[in-house]
Wavefront OBJ file of the C-alpha trace (Angstrom):
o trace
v 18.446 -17.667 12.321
v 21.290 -15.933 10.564
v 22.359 -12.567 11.831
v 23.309 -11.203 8.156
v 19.705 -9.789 8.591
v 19.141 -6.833 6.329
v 18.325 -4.661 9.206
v 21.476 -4.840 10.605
v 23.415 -3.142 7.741
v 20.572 -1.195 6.258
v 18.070 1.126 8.652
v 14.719 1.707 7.957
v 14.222 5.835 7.157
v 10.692 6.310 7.015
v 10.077 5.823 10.627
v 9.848 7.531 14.039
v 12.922 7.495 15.716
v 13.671 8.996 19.555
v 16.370 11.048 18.818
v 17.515 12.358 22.542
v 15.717 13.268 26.021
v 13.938 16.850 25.861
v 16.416 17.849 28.238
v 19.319 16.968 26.615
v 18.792 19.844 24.116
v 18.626 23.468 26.052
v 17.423 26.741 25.380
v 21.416 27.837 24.544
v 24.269 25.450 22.960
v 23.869 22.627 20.620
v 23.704 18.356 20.478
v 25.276 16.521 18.094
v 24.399 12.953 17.528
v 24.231 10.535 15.094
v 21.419 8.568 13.710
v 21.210 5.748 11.254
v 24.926 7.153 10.111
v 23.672 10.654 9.255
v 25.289 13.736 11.257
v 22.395 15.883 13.204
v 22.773 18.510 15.026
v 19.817 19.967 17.344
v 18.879 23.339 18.887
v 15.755 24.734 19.778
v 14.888 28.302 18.382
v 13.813 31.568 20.690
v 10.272 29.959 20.497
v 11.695 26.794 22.030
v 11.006 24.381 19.218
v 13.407 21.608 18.548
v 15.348 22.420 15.194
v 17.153 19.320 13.598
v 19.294 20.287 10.873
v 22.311 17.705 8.964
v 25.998 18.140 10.491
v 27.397 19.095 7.690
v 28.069 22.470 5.890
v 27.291 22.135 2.496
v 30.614 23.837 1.180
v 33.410 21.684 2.598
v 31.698 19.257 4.679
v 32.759 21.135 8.279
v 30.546 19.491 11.017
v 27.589 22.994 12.253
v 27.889 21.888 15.623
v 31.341 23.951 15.643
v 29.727 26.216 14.423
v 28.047 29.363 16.376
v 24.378 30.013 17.496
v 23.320 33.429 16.255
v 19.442 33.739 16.981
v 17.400 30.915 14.814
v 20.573 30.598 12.672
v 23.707 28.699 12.722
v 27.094 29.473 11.541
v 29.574 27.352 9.906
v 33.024 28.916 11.703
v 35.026 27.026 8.919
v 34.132 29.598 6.022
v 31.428 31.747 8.325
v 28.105 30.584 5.974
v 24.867 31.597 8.085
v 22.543 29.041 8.048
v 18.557 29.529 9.110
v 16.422 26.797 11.313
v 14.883 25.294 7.797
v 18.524 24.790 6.577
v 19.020 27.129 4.066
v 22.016 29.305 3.899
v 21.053 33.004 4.413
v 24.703 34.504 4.148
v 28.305 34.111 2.091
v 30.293 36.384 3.651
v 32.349 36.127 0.497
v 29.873 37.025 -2.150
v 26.399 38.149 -2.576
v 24.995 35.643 -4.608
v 23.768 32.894 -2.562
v 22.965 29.476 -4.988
v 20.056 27.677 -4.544
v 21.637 24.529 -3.716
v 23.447 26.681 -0.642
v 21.483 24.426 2.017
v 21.068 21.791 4.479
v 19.110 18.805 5.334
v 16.331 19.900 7.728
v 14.459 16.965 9.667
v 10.940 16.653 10.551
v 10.915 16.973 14.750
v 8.026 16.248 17.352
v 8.799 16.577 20.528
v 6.689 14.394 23.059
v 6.378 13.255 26.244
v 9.785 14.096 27.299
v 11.069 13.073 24.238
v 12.697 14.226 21.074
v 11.277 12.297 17.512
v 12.996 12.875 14.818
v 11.797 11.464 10.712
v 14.882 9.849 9.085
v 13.062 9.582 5.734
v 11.107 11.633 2.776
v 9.349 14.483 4.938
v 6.480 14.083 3.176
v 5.484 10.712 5.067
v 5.996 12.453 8.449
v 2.982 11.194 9.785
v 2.894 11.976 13.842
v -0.093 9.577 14.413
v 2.267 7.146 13.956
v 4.733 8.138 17.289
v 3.681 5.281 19.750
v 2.231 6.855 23.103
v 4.238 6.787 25.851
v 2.725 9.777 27.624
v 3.625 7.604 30.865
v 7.033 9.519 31.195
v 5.466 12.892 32.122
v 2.218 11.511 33.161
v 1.248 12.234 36.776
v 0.292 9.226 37.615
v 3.401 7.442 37.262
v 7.099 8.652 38.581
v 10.395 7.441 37.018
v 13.438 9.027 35.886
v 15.061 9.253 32.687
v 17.828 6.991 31.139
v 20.323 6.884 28.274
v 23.294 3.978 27.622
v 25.071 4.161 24.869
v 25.757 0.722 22.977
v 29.000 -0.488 20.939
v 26.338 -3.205 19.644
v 24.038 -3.257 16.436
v 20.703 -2.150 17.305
v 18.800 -5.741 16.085
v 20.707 -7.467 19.090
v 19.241 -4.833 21.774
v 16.270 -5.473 20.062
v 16.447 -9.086 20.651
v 17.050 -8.853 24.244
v 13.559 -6.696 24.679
v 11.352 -9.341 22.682
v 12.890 -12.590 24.450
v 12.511 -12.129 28.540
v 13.473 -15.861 28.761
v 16.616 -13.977 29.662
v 15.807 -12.662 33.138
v 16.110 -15.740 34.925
v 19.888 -15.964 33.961
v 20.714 -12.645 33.382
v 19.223 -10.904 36.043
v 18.786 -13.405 38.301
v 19.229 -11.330 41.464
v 18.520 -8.149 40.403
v 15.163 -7.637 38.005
v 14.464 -11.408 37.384
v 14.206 -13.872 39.722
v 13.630 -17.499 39.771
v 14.483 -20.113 36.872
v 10.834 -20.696 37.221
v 10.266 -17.780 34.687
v 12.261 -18.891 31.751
v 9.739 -21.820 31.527
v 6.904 -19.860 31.006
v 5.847 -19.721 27.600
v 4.435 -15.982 26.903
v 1.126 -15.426 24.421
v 2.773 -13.716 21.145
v 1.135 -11.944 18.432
v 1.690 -9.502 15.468
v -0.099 -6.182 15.242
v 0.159 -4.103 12.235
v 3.843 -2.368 12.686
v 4.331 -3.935 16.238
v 4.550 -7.422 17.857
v 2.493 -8.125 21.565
v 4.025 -10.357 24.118
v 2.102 -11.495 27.063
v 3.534 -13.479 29.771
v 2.674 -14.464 33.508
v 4.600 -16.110 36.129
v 1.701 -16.904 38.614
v 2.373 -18.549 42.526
v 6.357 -17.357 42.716
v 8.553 -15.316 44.843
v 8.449 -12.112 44.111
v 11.499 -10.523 42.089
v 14.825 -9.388 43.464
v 14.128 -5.964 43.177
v 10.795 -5.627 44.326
v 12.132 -6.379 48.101
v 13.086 -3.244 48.128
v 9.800 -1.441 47.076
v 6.858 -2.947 48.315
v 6.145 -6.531 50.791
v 3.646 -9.128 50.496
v 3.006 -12.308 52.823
v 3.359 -14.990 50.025
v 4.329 -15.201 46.953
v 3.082 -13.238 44.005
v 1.224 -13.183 40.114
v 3.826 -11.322 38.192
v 2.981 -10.181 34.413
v 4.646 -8.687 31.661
v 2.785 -7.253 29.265
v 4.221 -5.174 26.102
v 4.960 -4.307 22.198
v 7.892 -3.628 20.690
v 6.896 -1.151 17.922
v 9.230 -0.680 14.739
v 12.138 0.167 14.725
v 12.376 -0.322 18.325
v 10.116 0.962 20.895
v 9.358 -0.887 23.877
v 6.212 -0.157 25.843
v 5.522 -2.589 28.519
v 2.676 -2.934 31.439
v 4.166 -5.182 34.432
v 4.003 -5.893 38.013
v 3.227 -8.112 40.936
v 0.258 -8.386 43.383
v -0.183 -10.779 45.648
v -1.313 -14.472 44.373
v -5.007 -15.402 44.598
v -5.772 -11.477 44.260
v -7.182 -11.752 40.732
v -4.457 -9.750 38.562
v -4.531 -12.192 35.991
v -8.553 -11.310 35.780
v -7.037 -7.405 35.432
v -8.131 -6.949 39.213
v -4.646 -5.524 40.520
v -4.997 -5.251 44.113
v -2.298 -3.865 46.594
v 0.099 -4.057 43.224
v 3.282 -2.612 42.731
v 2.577 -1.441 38.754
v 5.070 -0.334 36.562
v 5.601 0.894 32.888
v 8.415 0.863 30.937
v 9.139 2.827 27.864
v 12.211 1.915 26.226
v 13.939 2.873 22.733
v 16.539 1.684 20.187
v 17.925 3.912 18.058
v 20.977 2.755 15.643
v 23.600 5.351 16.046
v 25.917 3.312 13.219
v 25.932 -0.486 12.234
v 28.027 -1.450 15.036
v 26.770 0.974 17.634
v 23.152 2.148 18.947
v 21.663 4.944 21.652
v 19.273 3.385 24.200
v 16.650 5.424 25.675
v 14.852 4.512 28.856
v 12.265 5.172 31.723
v 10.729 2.186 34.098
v 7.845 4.333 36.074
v 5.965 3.342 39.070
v 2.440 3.579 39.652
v 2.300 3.348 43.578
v 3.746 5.234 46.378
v 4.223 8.187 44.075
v 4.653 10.817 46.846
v 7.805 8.613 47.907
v 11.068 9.590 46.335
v 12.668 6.603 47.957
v 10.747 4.192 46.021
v 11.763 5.902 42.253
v 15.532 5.949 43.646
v 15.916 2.558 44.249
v 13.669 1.179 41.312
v 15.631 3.505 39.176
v 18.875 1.993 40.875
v 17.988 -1.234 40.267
v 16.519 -0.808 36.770
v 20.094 0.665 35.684
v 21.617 -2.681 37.284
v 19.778 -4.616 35.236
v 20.421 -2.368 32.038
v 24.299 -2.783 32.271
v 23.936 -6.582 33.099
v 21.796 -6.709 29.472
v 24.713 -4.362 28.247
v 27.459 -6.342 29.577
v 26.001 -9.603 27.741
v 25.164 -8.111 24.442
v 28.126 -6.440 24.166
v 30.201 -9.715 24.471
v 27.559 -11.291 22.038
v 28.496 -8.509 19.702
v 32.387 -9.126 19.955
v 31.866 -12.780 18.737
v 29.761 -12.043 15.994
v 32.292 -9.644 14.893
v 34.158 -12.620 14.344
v 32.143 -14.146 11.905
v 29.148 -12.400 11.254
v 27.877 -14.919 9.355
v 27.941 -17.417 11.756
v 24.271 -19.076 11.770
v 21.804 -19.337 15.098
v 19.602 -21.992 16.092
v 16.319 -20.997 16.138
v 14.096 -22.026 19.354
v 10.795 -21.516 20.441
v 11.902 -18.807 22.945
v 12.783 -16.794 19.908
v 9.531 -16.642 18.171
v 8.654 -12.994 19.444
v 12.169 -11.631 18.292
v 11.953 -14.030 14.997
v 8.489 -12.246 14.233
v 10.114 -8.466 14.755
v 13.157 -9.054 12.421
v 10.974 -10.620 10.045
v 8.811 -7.838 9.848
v 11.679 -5.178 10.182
v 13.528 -6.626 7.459
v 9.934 -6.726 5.093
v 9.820 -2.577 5.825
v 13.307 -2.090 4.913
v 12.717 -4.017 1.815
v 9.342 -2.358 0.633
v 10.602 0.807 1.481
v 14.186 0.199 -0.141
v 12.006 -1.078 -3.297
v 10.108 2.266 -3.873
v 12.815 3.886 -3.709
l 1 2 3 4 5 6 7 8 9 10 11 12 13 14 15 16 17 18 19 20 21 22 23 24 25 26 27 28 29 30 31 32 33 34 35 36 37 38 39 40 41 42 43 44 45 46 47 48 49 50 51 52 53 54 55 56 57 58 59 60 61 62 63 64 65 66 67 68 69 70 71 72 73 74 75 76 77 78 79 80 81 82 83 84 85 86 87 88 89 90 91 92 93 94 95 96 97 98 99 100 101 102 103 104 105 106 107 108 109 110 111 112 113 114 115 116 117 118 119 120 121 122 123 124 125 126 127 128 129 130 131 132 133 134 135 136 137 138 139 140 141 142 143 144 145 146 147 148 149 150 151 152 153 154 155 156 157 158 159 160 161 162 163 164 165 166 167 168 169 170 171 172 173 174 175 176 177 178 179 180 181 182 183 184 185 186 187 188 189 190 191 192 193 194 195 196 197 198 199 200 201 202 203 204 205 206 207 208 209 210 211 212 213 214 215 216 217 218 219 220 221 222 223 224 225 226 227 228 229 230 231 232 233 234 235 236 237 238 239 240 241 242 243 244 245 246 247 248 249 250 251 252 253 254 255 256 257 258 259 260 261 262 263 264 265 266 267 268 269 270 271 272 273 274 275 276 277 278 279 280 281 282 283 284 285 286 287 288 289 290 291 292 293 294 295 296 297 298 299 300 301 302 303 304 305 306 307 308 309 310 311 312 313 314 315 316 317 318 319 320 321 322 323 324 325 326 327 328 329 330 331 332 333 334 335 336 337 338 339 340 341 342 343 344 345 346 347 348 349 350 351
């Protein structure tokens, strides 16, 4: 497996991509971030609807976001252009004439769920029946609290370490994972349209590191993880424990400790990605304790996949070219880039 992939150097634009926490952009001020190497800058208007607009004045290239709020407009404080929520300048304070081509990108936005989704490509194809569901981080069923890393890494190799949990046994050995007994489970792997499914079960072990902290059982446990990874990077992922003999790999979860995780990639440049994140509980959900210490532990883990990606990164940067053996651990991640790199090249095709 080479990691000269095509999706590494070239992102896919006509795509959903979770562009920041709903929180993260307010009522007053602005955000600035960058996604798949375009400048955006976000504000919500006096209706409090996300506006996403490019970073970049159309006269001499001055970055909005020092600009100035003034209602639903912006202004560029380089040469003062005004600048309304659907990107087109509305004021020169040097002449009355305004050109036609006196605008700015606008973005198509949907905010969702606690989360911001922003259309990198034509506008046109803005389909939102194609944002994956992961009403699970505002649904009041499940508690969890919100997470953002930001990654010096190319997106593809975050990816990786989502579609390839062989990892948790080494890794995260006494934090999320657990025994070695894990890594030799092979998990059930299939392709679904824009997505690929990975089932796996660890049945008759010790329950994982974490979990001490959360919830106790007499013996050892079934543990599953269940998820998809949709393009270009969303995680979505049923796991758990309940106590073995129970019948959870029969789907009859009794006295289990149930999570979901929503996750997202987003590639910030070639060399560095923003990481969106929420692990949720579905038990004891009137005890704050519980979310504190799985989100305490779920960050742990997070910077230990952070610490060993990032050092994967720094020797790739030394010869990107450098081939990898393929193994049958990888076929879940093999079958994502493979169909990541087939969007990027039907969709770099038409255009």
């Amino acid at each position: 497996m080479s990691t000269a992939t095509t999706a590494s150097t070239i992102f896919l634009k006509n795509t959903w991509y979770v562009a920041a926490w709903s929180h993260e952009i307010k009522a007053e001020g602005m955000l600035a971030r960058t996604i798949t190497r375009l400048p955006l800058i976000f504000w919500r208007d006096q209706d409090g609807r996300v506006v996403a607009l490019l970073d970049r004045c159309c006269h001499r290239a001055a970055p909005l976001s020092k600009g100035r709020r003034e209602g639903d407009c912006i202004r560029c404080m380089y040469h003062g252009l005004l600048f309304n929520s659907a990107g087109q300048c509305v004021e020169i304070p040097s002449q009355e004439f305004i050109p036609p081509a006196a605008k700015v990108r606008a973005f198509p936005v949907v905010e969702r769920s606690k989360w911001v989704w922003i259309w990198m490509g034509e506008p046109t194809k803005a389909d939102a029946s194609l944002i994956p569901d992961t009403h699970y981080l505002d649904d009041p069923g499940w508690r969890g609290t919100p997470g953002y890393l930001h990654y010096n890494a190319n997106y593809v190799l975050i990816a990786d370490n989502l579609l390839d949990f062989s990892h948790l046994s080494y890794v995260h050995a006494t934090t999320l994972g657990g025994s070695a007994k894990y890594a030799g489970t092979r998990p059930k792997v299939t392709r679904e349209g824009r997505s690929v499914h990975v089932e796996r079960w660890l049945i008759d072990d010790e329950p994982a590191p974490f979990l001490r902290n959360l919830k106790t059982w007499p013996g050892n446990v079934d543990r599953w993880n269940i998820y998809e990874v949709v393009l270009p990077g969303v995680l979505l992922m049923d796991s758990g424990s309940a106590a073995t003999g129970t019948g959870a790999p029969e789907g009859n979860r009794v006295d289990a400790a149930s999570f979901f995780g929503c996750q997202a990639v987003t590639p910030e440049t070639e060399k560095t990605s923003h990481y969106f994140f929420q692990q949720s509980h579905g038990f004891a959900l009137d005890d704050p304790a519980v979310t504190e210490s799985l989100t305490t532990s779920v960050l742990a883990g997070f910077m230990e996949d952070k610490d060993i990606i990032l050092a994967q990164q720094r020797i790739l940067d030394l010869d990107p070219d450098a081939p990898m053996l393929a193994l049958r651990m990888d076929t879940a991640l093999a079958s994502f880039r493979t169909m990541l790199d087939k969007a990027i090249a039907e969709e770099s095709a038409q255009t």
